[in-house]
Each structure stands twice: as C-alpha cells, then as structure tokens.
C-alpha positions in Angstrom: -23.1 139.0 -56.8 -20.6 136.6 -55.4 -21.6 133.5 -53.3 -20.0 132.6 -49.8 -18.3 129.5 -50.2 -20.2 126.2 -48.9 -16.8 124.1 -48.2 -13.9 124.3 -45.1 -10.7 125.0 -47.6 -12.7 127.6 -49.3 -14.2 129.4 -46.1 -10.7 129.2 -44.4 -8.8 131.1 -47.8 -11.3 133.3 -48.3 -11.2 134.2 -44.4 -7.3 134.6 -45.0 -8.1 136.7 -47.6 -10.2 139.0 -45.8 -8.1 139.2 -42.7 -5.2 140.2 -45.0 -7.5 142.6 -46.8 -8.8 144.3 -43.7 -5.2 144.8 -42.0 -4.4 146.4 -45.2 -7.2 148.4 -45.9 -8.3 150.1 -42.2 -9.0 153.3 -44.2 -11.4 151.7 -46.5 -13.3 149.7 -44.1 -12.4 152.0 -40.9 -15.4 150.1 -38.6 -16.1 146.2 -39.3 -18.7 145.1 -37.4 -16.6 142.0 -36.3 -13.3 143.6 -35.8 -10.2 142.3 -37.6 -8.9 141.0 -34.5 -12.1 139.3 -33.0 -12.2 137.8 -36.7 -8.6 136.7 -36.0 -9.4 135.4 -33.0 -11.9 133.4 -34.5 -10.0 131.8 -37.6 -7.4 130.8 -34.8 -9.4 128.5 -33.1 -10.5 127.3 -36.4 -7.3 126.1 -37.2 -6.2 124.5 -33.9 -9.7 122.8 -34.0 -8.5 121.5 -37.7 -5.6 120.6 -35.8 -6.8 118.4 -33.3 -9.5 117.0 -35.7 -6.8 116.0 -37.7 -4.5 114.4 -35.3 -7.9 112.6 -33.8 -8.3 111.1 -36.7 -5.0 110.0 -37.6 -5.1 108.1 -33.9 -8.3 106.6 -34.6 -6.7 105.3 -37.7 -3.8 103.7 -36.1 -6.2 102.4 -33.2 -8.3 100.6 -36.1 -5.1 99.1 -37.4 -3.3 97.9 -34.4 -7.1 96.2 -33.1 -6.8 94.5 -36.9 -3.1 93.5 -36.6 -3.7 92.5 -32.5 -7.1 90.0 -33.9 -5.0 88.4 -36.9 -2.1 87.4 -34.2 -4.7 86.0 -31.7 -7.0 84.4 -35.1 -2.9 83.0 -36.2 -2.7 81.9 -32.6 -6.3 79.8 -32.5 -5.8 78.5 -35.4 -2.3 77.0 -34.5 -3.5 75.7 -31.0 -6.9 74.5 -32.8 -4.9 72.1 -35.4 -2.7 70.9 -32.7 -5.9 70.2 -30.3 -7.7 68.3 -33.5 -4.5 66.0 -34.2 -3.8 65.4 -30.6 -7.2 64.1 -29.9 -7.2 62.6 -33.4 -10.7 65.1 -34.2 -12.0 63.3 -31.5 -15.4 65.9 -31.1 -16.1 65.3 -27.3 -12.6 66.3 -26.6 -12.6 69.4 -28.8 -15.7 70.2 -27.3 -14.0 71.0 -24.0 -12.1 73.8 -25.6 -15.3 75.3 -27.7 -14.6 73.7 -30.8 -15.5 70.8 -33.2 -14.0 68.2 -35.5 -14.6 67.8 -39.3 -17.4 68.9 -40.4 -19.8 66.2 -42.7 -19.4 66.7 -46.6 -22.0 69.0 -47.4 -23.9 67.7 -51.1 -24.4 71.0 -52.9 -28.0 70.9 -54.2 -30.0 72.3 -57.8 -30.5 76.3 -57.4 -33.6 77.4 -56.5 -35.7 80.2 -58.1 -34.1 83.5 -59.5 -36.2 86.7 -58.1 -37.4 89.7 -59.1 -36.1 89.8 -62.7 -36.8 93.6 -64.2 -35.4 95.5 -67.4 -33.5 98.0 -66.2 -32.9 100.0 -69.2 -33.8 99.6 -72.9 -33.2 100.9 -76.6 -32.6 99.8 -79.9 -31.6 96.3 -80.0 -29.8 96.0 -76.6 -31.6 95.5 -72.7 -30.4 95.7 -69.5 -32.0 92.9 -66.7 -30.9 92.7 -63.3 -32.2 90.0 -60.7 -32.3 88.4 -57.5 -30.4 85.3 -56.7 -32.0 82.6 -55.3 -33.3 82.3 -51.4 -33.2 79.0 -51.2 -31.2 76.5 -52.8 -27.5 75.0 -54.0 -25.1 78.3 -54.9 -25.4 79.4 -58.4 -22.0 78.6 -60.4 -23.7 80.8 -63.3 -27.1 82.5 -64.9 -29.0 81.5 -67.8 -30.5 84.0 -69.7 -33.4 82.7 -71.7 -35.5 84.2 -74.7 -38.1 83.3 -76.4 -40.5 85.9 -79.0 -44.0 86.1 -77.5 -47.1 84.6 -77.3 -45.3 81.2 -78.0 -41.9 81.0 -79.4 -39.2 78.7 -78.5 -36.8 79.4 -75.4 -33.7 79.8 -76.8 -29.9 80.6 -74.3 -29.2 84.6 -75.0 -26.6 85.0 -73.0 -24.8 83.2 -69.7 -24.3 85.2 -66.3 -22.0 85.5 -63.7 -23.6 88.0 -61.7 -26.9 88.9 -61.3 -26.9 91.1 -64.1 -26.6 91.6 -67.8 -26.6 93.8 -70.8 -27.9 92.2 -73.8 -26.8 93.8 -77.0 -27.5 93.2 -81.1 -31.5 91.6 -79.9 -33.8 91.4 -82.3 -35.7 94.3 -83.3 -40.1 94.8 -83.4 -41.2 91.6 -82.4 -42.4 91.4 -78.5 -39.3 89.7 -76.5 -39.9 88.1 -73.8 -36.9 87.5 -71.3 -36.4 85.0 -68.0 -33.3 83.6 -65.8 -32.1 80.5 -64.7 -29.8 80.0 -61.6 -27.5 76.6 -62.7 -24.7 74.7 -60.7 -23.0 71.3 -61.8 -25.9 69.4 -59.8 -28.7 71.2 -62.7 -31.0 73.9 -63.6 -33.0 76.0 -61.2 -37.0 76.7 -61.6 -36.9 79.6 -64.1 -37.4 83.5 -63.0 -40.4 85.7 -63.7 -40.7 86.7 -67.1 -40.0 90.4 -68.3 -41.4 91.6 -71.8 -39.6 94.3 -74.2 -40.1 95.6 -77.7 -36.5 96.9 -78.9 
C-alpha cells in the first residue's frame, strides 16, 4: 500500500495529481468527501502561502545583508576617525578616552600552554587510533600538539605524531603490546603539563 508523502514538493505534486485525476475521472469517483473544488480551494492558498513565504524570506535576506553592508561602512568609518583621533593626540590615552577609546595597548608576553583536557580514544582497530582532546583553559595559545607514546607499565615516552588541532588519527602503531597515549599543548615559549593518559591494545 502506498505511503502519503512526508515532504511539501511531494504533497503539492501529488495534490496536482489528484486534482487533475478527479476533474478527469467524476464518473469513477462521482462523490469525494472533500470535493474537487474545496480541494482546489485548498491547494490555492497553499501556493500563495508558498508565495509569500518565499518572498518573506528573500526580504529577510536582503535585510540581513544591507544591516551587514550598513555595519562595515560605519566599522570603515570608526576605524578611519579612530586612527586620526590616535595621531592627533599622539595616542595620548586621556584624550582618547573622551571619545570611548584607548591608545596602544602593552605587549602582551605569550606564556607556556597549560594542560591538555579530557584526552579519550575515539575509535580503534588494527594498528591505527583515533584521540581527540581538549585544549587548554588556562595558559599561552598552543602553536601545536604533541602526541606522546610510551608501551605500558614503564616504557619510554617517545613523539608519535604532532598536532594542529585537537585531534588525530594515528596509523601503522604497534600491534599487542598495551599502548599508552598522552598530549602536550607547545608554543615557542615551551611545553605544557602533559594530558591524561588513554590506554589501547591495537
């Protein structure tokens, strides 16, 4: 037995369909409990409701781009008066005060990483593992992501792989021993505290 369609384009032909088929067929089906022309009724207040949904939308559109084209002239406009402001008063910050703003900021030192969070192996199979992570809450920004291995209880740490993002696929590992796997957020100022450690047997 045939199912009634579940989306709009399908409802709307198959409605076409069956307004076409009814016209045509007032022998067959002599006494429809919604009548052809109620039905027709119906599908025509469908479609100037898809109308105006349609031409709503396309004005909501062009509202959302002329607010975005209206707040990058007034951002071009700031930012013109704002360097004229900070020369004329030579980034004097009591005087740029007066209009909201504030001179040059102080150099900022970027500082060590801090602590990689919530490592966890994502997937697993023969010889490969996927981690995924946190990046640090506290801390310098990471420039990159040491991933560290090491076989358990007490085996060397050794680099597996390095990071960009906070997540990796590790591919040709070493198969039957027990792995065990941890992260290290680094920056040019050093090393972060390493992650928890995840365990795997590939």
């Amino acid at each position: 037995m045939a199912q009634f369609p579940r989306t709009e384009a399908e409802i709307a032909a198959l409605a076409q369909e069956m307004l076409s088929g009814l016209a045509a067929n007032a022998a067959t089906y002599p006494a429809p409990p919604v009548t052809t022309a109620q039905l027709a009724i119906s599908f025509n207040a469908y479609y100037t409701a898809q109308n105006a949904a349609i031409a709503a939308q396309a004005a909501a559109d062009q509202a959302y781009t002329d607010k975005a084209d209206a707040l990058e002239a007034l951002a071009d406009g700031m930012k013109t008066d704002l360097r004229y402001a900070e020369n004329t008063v030579d980034f004097d910050d009591d005087k740029l005060k007066l209009i909201g703003w504030a001179g040059r900021k102080a150099a900022t030192h970027l500082a060590i990483p801090g602590q990689c969070r919530l490592l966890e192996a994502v997937k697993q199979g023969e010889g490969w593992i996927q981690l995924d992570w946190k990046a640090p809450a506290d801390g310098g920004k990471p420039a990159a992501y040491k991933v560290m291995r090491r076989e358990r209880p007490a085996g060397t740490w050794a680099e597996a792989a390095t990071a960009v993002i906070t997540e990796v696929t590790l591919v040709d590992q070493p198969r039957g021993p027990e792995l065990e796997y941890r992260v290290i957020a680094v920056n040019k100022v050093g090393d972060g505290e390493p992650s928890n450690t995840v365990m795997a047997v590939l």
